[in-house]
C-alpha positions, 0 to 999 in steps of 0.5 A: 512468469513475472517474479514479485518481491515483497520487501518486509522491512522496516522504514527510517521512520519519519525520514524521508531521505533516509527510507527511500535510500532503503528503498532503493537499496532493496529494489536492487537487490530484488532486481539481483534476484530476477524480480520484475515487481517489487512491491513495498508496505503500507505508508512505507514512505517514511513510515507507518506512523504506528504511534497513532495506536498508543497516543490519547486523543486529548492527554497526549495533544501536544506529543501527536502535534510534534509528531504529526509535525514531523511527519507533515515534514517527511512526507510525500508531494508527488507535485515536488517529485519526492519519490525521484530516487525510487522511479530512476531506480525502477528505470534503471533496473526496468522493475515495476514498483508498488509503493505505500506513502504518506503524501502530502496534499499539494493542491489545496491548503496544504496541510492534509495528509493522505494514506495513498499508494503508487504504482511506478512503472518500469520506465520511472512514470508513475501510473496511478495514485490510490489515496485509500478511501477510509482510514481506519479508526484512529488514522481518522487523526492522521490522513484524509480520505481519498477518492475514487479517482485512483481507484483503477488497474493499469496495465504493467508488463507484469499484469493488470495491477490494482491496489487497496490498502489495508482495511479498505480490502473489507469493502466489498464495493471497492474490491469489486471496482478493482475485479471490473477492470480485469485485475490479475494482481490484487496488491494490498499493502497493509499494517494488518497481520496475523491468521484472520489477515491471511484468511482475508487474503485468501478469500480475496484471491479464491473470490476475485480469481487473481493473485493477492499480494499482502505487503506487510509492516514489520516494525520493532521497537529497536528499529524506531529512531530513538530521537522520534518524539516519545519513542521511549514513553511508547515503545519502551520494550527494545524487542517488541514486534510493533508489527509482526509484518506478515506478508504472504502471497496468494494465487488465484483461489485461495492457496499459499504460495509465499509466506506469511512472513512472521516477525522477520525482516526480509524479501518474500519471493514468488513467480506469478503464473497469469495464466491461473487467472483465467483458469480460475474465473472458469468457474466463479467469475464474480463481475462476469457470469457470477454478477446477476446484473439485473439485481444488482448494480454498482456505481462508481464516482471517479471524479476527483473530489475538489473542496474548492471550485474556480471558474474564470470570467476573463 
């Protein structure tokens, strides 16, 4: 049965470098412990820009452009290669990676950033690339929206493994997506916490009939770098859980099998039976015998949305 770690732990907020060195140190540490999936938080690389909940849309402009600039700065081109360190150690140890990032648009203009997370596979490529649909609220101000061109399960020797991030797990129609194409592993790295969270998790898994895996932020105020730009205007209390981190991890209909793991910093473990899945879609089969096909019907456009078409006449 393949082993998962969740690592809950803090990034070098708005440090590339520096987070991705701790990415690589608790992966192979995971790896010491039999771990063949390791899966990271949401916008773990460099950081879930929490500031966003705490700035005023207009009083606070000039602080948000210093630190909407830093992140822009630290953030991830897939086209530069800047997760380099975390697929050649995903290589080495032969480990299955799912990992939240802010990445920056290299394609056009330049100057968005998206909400996405990676799939790497236990040879350092990377197997997908999911920009999540809708950002929430006031992330509206930070990331762009993605597409539906991400929005698949790959094989890895772990399972099928699909992604949504966060509040996208409240879609019904993305979830369903994801169920369509056999998914044993729902991974849904996230900056929500708490026992509705959980209970979302759990119905997700009792609903799709596979493994559900919560990556939780865990964030306190200490663990912010004290030269970002406000940090002592926005997070004056030192020992303040910014996030509480919560991850939990959830076999297929519905039941606790790790976590959730609750203001602390750590690596949540948990085997991973497949065989389950196909146990629980016996009964409840959503996308199969559940579905009523002719009353209902999806459909998904996974075609790269392109703000900018050129065409050649040479």
């Amino acid at each position: 049965m393949p082993r998962v770690a969740v690592i809950q732990r803090s990034p070098e907020l708005a440090d590339r470098a520096a987070t991705l060195e701790r990415a690589v140190a608790s992966l192979h540490e995971a790896a010491q412990a039999d771990a063949q999936l390791v899966v990271f938080p949401e916008a773990f690389v460099p950081g879930y820009p929490a500031w966003m909940w705490r700035l005023r849309p207009g009083g606070d402009l000039a602080l948000t452009e210093r630190l909407h600039a830093l992140l822009r700065a630290n953030a991830v081109s897939l086209a530069a290669d800047d997760l380099a360190p975390l697929r050649e150690a995903a290589k080495e140890r032969r480990i299955t990676v799912v990992c939240g990032i802010d990445e920056r648009d290299s394609d056009f203009g330049g100057g968005t950033l998206y909400n996405s997370v990676v799939v790497i596979g236990p040879d350092g490529a990377v197997l997908n690339r999911h920009r999540k649909l809708m950002p929430t609220n006031p992330e509206r101000m930070v990331w762009g929206f993605g597409d539906a061109s991400g929005l698949r399960v790959v094989n890895t020797p772990c399972g099928r493994i699909g992604t949504l991030i966060c509040w996208e797990s409240y879609m019904p129609h993305a979830r369903s997506a994801l169920y369509a194409q056999g998914i044993d592993l729902y991974i849904a790295p996230t900056y929500d916490s708490g026992e509705r969270w959980t209970a979302t998790m759990q119905h997700i898994a009792r609903e799709g009939g596979c493994w559900v895996i919560g990556a939780g932020c865990a964030m306190r105020a200490r663990d912010i770098p004290a030269a970002l730009p406000g940090r002592s205007e926005l997070f004056p209390d030192a020992d303040e859980w910014v996030n509480p981190g919560d991850s939990v991890i959830v076999a297929p209909g519905g039941k606790i099998a790790a976590g959730p793991l609750h203001e602390e910093l750590g690596i949540l473990y948990a085997s991973v039976d497949l065989e389950r899945v196909g146990m629980a879609r016996r009964s409840l089969d959503v996308v199969g015998h559940y579905s009523r096909p002719d009353l209902f019907q999806l459909h998904v456009n996974r075609k790269a949305l392109k703000p900018v078409e050129f065409s050649s006449h040479e």
